[in-house]
N, C-alpha and C positions, 0 to 999 in steps of 0.2 A: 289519891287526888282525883278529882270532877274533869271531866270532858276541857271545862270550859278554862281550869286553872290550868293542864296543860299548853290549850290554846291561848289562853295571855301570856305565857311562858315563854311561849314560841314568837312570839311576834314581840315583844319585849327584847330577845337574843335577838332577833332579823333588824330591829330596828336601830338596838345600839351599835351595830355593826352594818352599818348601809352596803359601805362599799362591796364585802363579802356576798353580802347578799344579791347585789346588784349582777355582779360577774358570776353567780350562782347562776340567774335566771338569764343572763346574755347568752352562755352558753344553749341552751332549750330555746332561746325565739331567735337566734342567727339560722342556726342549725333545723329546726321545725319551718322557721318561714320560709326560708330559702327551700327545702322538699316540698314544701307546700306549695308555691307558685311557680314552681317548675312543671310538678305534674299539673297542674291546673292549665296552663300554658301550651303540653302536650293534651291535654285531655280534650282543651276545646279547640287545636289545632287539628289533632284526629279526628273528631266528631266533624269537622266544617270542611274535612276533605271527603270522607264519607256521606256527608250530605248532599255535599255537590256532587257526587258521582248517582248519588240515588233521586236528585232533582233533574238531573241533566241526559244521563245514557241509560239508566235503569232500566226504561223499557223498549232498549235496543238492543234489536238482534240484526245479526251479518250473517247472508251467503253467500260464500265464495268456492267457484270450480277446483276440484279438485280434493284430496283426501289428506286429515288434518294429520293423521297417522302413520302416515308413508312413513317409508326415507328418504333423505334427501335425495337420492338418482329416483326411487320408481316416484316419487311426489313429481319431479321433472315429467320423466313416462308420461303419468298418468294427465299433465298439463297437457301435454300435449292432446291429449284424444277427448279433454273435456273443456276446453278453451271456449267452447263454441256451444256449453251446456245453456249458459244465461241468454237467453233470447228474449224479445217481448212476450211472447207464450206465455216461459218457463216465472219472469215478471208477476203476469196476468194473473197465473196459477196461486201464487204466494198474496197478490193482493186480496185474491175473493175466498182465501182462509179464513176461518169462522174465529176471530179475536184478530186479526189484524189489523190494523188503524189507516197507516201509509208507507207507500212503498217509495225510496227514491233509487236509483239504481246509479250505480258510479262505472268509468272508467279511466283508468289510471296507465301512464307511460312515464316515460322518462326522455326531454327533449335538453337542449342547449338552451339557453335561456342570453338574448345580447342586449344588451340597451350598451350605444356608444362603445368603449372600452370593455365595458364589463359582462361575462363571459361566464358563465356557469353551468351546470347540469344541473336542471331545477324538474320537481315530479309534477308532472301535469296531472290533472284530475279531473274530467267529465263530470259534472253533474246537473243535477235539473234542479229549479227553483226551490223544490222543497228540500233541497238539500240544507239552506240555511236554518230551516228552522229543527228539522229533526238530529242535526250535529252541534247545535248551539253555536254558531259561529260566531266568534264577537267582532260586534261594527266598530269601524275606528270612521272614515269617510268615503264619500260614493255613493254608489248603490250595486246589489249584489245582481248575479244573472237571474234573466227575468224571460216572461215565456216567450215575448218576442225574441230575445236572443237567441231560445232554441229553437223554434219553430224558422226563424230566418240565418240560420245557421252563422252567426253574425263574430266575427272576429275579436270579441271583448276578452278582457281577461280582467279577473281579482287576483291579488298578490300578499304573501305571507309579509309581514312585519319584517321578521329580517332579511329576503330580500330587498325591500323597500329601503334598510338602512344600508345596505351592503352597494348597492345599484345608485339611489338616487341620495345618498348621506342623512345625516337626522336635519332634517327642514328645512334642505339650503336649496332643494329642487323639490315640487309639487308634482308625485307620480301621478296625478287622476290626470288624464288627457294627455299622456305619454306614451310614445308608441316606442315598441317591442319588439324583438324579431324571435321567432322561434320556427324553430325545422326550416322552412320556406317561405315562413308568411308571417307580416304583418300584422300586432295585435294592438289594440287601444286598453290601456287599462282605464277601468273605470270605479275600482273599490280597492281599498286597503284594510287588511285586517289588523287588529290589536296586537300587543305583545303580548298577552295572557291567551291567547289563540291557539289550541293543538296542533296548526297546519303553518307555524312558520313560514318552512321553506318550500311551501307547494306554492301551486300557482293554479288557480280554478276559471274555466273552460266552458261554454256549455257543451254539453254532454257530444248534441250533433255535430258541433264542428269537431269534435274530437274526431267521434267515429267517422264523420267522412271526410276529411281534410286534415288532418293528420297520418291517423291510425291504418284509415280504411276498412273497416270490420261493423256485421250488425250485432256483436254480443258484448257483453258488457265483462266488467271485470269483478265483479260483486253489484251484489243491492244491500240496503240497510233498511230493515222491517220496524217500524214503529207498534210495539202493539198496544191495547189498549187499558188493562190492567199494570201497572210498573210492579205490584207486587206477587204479581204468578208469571214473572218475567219466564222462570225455569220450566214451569209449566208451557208456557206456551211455546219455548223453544225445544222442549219434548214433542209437543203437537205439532210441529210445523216441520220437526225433522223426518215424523213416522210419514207426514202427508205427500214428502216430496219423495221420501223411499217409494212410495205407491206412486207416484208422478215418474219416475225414474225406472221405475218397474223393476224396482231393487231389492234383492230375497235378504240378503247377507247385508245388515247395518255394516260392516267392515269393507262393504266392496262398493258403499257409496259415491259417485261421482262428484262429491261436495261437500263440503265443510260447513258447519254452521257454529255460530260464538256467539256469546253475549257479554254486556259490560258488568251484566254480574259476577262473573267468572271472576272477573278482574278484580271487583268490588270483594269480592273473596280472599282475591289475593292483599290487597291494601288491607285487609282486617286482619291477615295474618300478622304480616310486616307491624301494622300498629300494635297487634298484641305483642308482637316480641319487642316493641320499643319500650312499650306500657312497664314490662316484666325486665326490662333490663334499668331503666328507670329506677323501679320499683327497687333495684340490687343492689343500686348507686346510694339511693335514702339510703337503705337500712345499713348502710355500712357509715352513710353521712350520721344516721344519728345514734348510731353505734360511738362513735368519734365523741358527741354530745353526750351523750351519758355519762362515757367516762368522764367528761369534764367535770360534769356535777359532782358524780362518785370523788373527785380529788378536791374540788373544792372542800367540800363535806369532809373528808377526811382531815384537809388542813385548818379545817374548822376544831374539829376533833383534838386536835394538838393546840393550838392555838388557848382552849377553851377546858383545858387537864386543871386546871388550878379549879376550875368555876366548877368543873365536872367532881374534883375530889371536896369541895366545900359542901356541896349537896348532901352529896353521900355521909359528910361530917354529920350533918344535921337531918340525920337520918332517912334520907329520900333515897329510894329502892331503885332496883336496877330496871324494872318497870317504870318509874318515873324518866330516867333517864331515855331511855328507848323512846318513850309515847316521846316526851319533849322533842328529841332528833326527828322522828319520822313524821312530826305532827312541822317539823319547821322544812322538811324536805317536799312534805302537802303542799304548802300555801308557797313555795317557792315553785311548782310546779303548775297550780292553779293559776295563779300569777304570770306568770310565764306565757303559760295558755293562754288567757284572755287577752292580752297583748298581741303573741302572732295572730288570732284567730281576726284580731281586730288591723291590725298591718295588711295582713292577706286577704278578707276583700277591700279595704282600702285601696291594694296595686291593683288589684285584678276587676276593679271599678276606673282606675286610673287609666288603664291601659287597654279596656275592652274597646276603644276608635281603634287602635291601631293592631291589637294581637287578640284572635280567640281566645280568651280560657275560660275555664269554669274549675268551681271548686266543687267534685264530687262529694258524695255518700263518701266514697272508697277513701280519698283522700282525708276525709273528717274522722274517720275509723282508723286512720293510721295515725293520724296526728294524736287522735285521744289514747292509743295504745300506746306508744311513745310516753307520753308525760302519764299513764300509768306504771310503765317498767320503770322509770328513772323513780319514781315515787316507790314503789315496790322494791324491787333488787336495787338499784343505783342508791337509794337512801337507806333502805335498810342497812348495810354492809357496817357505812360510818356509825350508824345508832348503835349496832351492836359492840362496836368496839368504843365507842362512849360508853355503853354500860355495862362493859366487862373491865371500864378502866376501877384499879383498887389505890385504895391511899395512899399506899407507898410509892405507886407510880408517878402520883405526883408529887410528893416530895424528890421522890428523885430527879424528876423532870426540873421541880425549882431547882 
C-alpha cells in the first residue's frame, strides 16, 4: 500500500471513532499544556528576579570592618579593634579608586522605636542622600533625607512600610508629619517607604544625627561602592580589595581588617536555587508526562481490542502485517500532531493572557521538551499497540467474537 492509502486509513478509523480519538489526544494536551505553562511561569518568574537583581545592585559592592572568615568569638575580637577602621580617610581612599562611581557610607544601631502605645526595637540606619538612589529605595510618600538634613543635623526620620502599618494602622493615621521618640529624642517623620522595599522594619536617619546624637562616634559601620561597569562587578571587587590591603598595609589577604561583598555573590546564589527549581520542575514534567503516555499507550491498546474484528477482516483480504503497523502508528502520528498543535496553541494563548499579571515565557528548552514528548508517545507509546494489532492472527478473532 502508498504513504497516502495508509494515511486515509488512518484518519477514516480516527474519524469513525471521535470519541476514542478525542480522549486519545486529551490525555497529550492536559498533560503537555499543563508542563508547558508551568515552566514557562517559572522560566519568566526566574529570569525577572534575576533581572532585577542585575538592574538594581549588580554593580554594588560593601565594606564593612572586620573579617568575613573569623569565628564567631574572634569576628567579635577582631570588632572590637577595627570598629573605628571606616573613617572619612578610609571613605575618601575607596572613592578616588580608579572604576568607582559613588560612595554612600551607612551607619547602623539598634534603638527603641515609641510613637504613643506602640513600642518596638526598630534598626536605625545612617545614611546620606545618595543613599536612596544607589539601594533603590522604593517611594511610597514624602520626601527622603536630603543634604540639608545632614549638614544641619536635623531630627527627620523615613520609616519601613511595616512599621508604618504596625505603629500608625493601614490609613486610618497619616505618618508624614508624625513625631517619634527614639533613644532621647524627638523625630519628625517625613517619608514612607513601600511594601516591595528591602528595609521594612528599618528606620532611616541622616547619617550625622546618627553619629553625633545617638551613637556618638566618627566611623561608620560600612560604606556601599557603586562602580561603574555592572558587568566586571567581580573584577572590580578584586581591585578594590587588593587596594585597601595596600591602604591597610595588609601582607596576609586572611589577616585583613574587613570584609568586602557584592550583590553578585548573591546573584550566584538565586541562580543556583533557580537552577535547582528549573531541574526539579523538570522531574515533576517528566513523571507528569510519563503519566500521559501511558494514557495513550492504554487508549491504543483498547483501541486494539475494541478493533480485533476489523483488524482480523484486513488480514482476510489479504493485507500484511506491515499494513497493519503503518495504519496504527500512522493514527498514533496525527493523534500526536494534533494534540501538539493545540497545546502549543493553548500555551501562548495563557501565557499572552496572563503576561499583566505573571512573568512567563516559553523557552527553546521548554519547546524541546514538549516536542520530544509527542515524539516518545508517537515512537514507543504507539508503537507497542501497532505491534500487537499486527501480530493479532484470525483465530484470535474468532475467538474474541
Amino acid at each position: 500500500m502508498a504513504f497516502s492509502e495508509y494515511l486515509s486509513s488512518a484518519i477514516t478509523a480516527l474519524l469513525s471513532n471521535k470519541l476514542r480519538s478525542a480522549l486519545s489526544m486529551l490525555g497529550i494536551i492536559i498533560w503537555v499544556f499543563s508542563i508547558i505553562t508551568m515552566l514557562a511561569i517559572w522560566e519568566g518568574t526566574s529570569a525577572s528576579i534575576v533581572d532585577r537583581f542585575n538592574s538594581m545592585w549588580a554593580n554594588l559592592i560593601t565594606v564593612s570592618p572586620g573579617r568575613s572568615n573569623s569565628s564567631q568569638v574572634g569576628t567579635i575580637q577582631w570588632w572590637w579593634s577595627t570598629k573605628d577602621l571606616i573613617d572619612d580617610e578610609f571613605v575618601n581612599f575607596i572613592a578616588n579608586i580608579p572604576g568607582v562611581k559613588r560612595v554612600s557610607p551607612t551607619v547602623t544601631t539598634s534603638k527603641q522605636f515609641i510613637y504613643w502605645s506602640y513600642n518596638t526595637n526598630a534598626n536605625i540606619v545612617g545614611v546620606e542622600n545618595l543613599y536612596l538612589e544607589i539601594k533603590w529605595i522604593s517611594i511610597s510618600n514624602g520626601r527622603f533625607i536630603n543634604a540639608d538634613d545632614i549638614s544641619q543635623n536635623k531630627k527627620v526620620a523615613v520609616i519601613g512600610n511595616t512599621i508604618v502599618t504596625d505603629a500608625f494602622g493601614s490609613g486610618t493615621i497619616d505618618p508624614i508629619g508624625q513625631e517619634i521618640k527614639l533613644e532621647n529624642g524627638i523625630y519628625t517623620i517625613i517619608w514612607t517607604l513601600q511594601d516591595n522595599s528591602q528595609a521594612n522594619r528599618r528606620v532611616f536617619l541622616p547619617i550625622t544625627t546618627v553619629m553625633n546624637k545617638i551613637i556618638w562616634t566618627h566611623y561608620y559601620s560600612s560604606v556601599d561602592v557603586e562602580v561603574d561597569d555592572p558587568t566586571k562587578t567581580d573584577v572590580y571587587q578584586s581591585y578594590i580589595n587588593d587596594e585597601l590591603l595596600k591602604y591597610t598595609k595588609t601582607t596576609d589577604p586572611n589577616d585583613a581588617p574587613f570584609s568586602i561583598s557584592s550583590m553578585s555573590e548573591m546573584l550566584s546564589s538565586i541562580t543556583a536555587v533557580t537552577g535547582t527549581m528549573t531541574m526539579f520542575l523538570a522531574g515533576i514534567a517528566t513523571i507528569s508526562l510519563l503519566v500521559g503516555w501511558i494514557w495513550v499507550m492504554n487508549i491504543m491498546l483498547v483501541s486494539v481490542i475494541e478493533r480485533t474484528r476489523e483488524i482480523w477482516i484486513r488480514k482476510a483480504i489479504w493485507a500484511t502485517k506491515t499494513d497493519i503497523l503503518m495504519q496504527f502508528l500512522i493514527e498514533s502520528l496525527i493523534i500526536s500532531i494534533v494534540a501538539g498543535l493545540i497545546w502549543i496553541a493553548l500555551s501562548f494563548s495563557i501565557v499572552n493572557a496572563i503576561k499583566n499579571i505573571l512573568t512567563a515565557v516559553i523557552t527553546t528548552k521548554s519547546i524541546f521538551l514538549a516536542f520530544w514528548s509527542v515524539v516518545m508517545i508517537w515512537i514507543i507509546f504507539g508503537i507497542l499497540p501497532a505491534r500487537k494489532a499486527a501480530g493479532l492472527k484470525p483465530i484470535d478473532a474468532l475467538r474474541f467474537e
